[in-house]
C-alpha positions in Angstrom: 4.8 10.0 6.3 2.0 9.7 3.6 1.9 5.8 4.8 1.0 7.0 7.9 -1.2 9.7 7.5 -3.2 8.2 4.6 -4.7 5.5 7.3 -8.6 5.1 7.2 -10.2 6.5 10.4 -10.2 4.0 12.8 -6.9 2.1 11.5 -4.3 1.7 14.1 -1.1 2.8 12.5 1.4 0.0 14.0 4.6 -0.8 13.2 3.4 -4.2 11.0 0.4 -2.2 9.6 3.1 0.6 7.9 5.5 -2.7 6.9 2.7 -4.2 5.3 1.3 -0.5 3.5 4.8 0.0 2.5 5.6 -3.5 1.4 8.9 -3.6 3.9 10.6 -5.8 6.6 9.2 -5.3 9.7 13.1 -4.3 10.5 13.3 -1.7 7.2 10.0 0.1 8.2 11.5 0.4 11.9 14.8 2.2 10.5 12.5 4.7 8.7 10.3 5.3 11.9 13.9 5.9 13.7 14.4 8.7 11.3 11.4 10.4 11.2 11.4 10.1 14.9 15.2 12.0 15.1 13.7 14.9 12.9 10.7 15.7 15.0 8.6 14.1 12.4 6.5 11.0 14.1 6.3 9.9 17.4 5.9 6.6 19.2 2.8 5.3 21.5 2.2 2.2 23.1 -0.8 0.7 22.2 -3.5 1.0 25.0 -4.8 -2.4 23.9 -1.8 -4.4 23.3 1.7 -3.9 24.8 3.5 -5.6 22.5 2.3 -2.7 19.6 3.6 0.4 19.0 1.6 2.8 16.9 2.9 5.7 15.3 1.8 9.2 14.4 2.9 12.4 13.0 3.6 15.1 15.4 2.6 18.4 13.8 6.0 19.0 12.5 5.6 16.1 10.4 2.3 17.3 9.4 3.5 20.6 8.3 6.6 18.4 6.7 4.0 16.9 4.7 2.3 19.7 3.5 5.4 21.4 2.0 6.5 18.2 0.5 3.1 17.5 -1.3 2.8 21.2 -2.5 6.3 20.5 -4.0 5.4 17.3 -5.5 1.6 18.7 -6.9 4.2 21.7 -8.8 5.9 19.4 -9.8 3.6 17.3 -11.3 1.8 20.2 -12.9 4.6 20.9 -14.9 6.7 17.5 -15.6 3.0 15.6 -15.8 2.0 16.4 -19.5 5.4 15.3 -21.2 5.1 12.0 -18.8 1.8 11.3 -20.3 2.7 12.0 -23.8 5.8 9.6 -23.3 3.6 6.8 -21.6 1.2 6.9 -24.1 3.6 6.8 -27.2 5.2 3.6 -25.1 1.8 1.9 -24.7 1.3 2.9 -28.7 4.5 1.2 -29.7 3.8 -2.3 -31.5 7.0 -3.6 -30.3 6.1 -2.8 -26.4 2.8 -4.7 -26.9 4.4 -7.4 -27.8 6.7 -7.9 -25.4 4.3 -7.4 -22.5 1.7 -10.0 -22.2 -2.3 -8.9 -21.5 -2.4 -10.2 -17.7 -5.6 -12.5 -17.7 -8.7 -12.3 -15.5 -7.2 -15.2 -13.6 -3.9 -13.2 -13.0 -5.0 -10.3 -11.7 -7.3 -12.0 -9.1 -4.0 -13.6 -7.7 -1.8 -10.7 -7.6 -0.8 -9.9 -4.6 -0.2 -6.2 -3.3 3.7 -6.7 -2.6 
């Protein structure tokens, strides 16, 4: 639902645009849509530009499903956040971890790919 709702303005929210957010199978990201679309939480359009889309949006049940769930993860976060930090930070201060894990170049960032 965050997929969805976290488009830019003027972003069509398509089945293949949510895959491609979501790093998923075109099939996978379809199965979630079903879900959501069971419990009230998205619906379906067809696009008014191309028949073969479908683009997808929260109905205000999802939006409201949203809400809670983000309030719940912010609490969450305020209270399990601190001791997360403390433990990534001893991890990254750990001379065995830095060894193991290389520095990625310049070079390798540049070619990273999102998924």
């Amino acid at each position: 639902m965050l997929a969805i709702k976290g488009f830019p303005p003027g972003t069509r929210p398509t089945v293949r645009a949510i895959s491609n957010r979501l790093c998923l199978r075109h099939n996978s990201t379809v199965e979630l849509i079903n879900r959501l679309a069971e419990r009230g939480a998205v619906q379906r359009q067809p696009s008014p530009t191309d028949r073969r889309e479908v683009l997808v949006e929260l109905t205000p049940h999802g939006e409201e499903l949203l809400h809670r769930l983000s309030v719940q993860h912010w609490e969450e976060l305020q209270t399990s956040g601190p001791a997360l930090s403390a433990a990534l930070q001893r991890l990254l201060e750990d001379p065995l971890y830095r060894e193991a894990i290389p520095e990625p170049t310049h070079a390798a960032l540049a070619q990273e790919q999102p998924c």
